[in-house]
N, C-alpha and C positions, 0 to 999 in steps of 0.2 A: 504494500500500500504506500509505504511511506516513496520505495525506489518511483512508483509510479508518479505520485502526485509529485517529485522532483524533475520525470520525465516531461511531464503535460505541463506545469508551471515553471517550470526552473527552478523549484527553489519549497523550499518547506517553512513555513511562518509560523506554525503556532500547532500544540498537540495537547489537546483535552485525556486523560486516564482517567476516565472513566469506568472502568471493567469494573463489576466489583458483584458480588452475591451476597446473601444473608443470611444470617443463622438457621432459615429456615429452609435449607438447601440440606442439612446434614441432618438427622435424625437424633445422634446423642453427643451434646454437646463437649461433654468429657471425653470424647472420643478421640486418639491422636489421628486417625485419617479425616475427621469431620475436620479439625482442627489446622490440618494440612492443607487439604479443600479450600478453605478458605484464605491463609494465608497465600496460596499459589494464587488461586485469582486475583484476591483485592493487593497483596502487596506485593508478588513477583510481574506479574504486569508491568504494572506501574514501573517497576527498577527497569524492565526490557523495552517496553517503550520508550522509555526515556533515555537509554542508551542507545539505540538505535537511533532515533530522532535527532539526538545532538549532533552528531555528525555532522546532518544534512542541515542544521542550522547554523551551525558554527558559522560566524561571518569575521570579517574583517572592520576593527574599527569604524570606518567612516560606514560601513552599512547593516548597524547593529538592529536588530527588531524584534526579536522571535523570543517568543514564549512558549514555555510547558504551565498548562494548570491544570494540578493534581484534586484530584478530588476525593475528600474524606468526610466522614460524617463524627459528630461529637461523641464519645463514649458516652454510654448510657447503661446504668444498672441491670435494665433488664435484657442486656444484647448479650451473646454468649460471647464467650471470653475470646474466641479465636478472628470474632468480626472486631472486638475491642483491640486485639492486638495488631490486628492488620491496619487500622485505620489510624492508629496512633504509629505506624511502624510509616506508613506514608507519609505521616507529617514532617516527621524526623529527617526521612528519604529527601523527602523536599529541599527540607532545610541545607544539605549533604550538598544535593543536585544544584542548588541556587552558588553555593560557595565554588565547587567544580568546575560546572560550566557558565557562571556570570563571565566570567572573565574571557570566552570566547563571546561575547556578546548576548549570552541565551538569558534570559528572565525566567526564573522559575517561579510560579505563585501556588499556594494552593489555599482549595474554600474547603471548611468545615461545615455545613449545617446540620443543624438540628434534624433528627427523623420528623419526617413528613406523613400520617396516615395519609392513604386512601381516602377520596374524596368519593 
């Protein structure tokens, strides 16, 4: 995806990490494969996208722009522990990725919100 959208645009500006599942993807919480499960989506993602991405955004001084924003949700008491660790493990990641790659021109941001029911 990413090699494409560099083919057809030239150039790669900005990557939302988005991916991410919830507790209710795994059956027992205490579980170390539920608990794997979810760390692989919500916070290994997030690390390979963003590795992959920088590459293709890395600029040179005078044409710096490109943003990654990560996206996490706020722990919350009643989320099981493996969706609490991934979501605070990307924040962290963030922080890591901003210091990394800032200095190739890349902006790292990321939003926490608040869980959202069902409307």
């Amino acid at each position: 995806m990413i090699d494409g959208t560099v083919a057809t645009h030239g150039r790669l500006d900005i990557l939302v990490n988005n991916a991410g599942v919830s507790g209710s993807t795994v059956p027992d919480h205490d579980d170390v494969a539920g608990w794997q499960r979810i760390l692989t989506v919500n916070a290994t993602s997030v690390f390979l996208g963003t590795r992959r991405a920088a590459k293709a955004m890395a600029r040179p001084a005078a044409a710096r722009s490109s943003t990654f924003v990560d996206h996490g949700h706020r722990r919350s008491a009643v989320r099981p522990p493996g969706l609490s660790r991934s979501k605070g493990a990307i924040r962290t990641y963030t922080k890591t990725a901003a210091v990394r790659y800032g200095p190739q021109g890349v902006r790292v941001n990321s939003v926490h919100p608040g869980y959202l029911p069902a409307m």
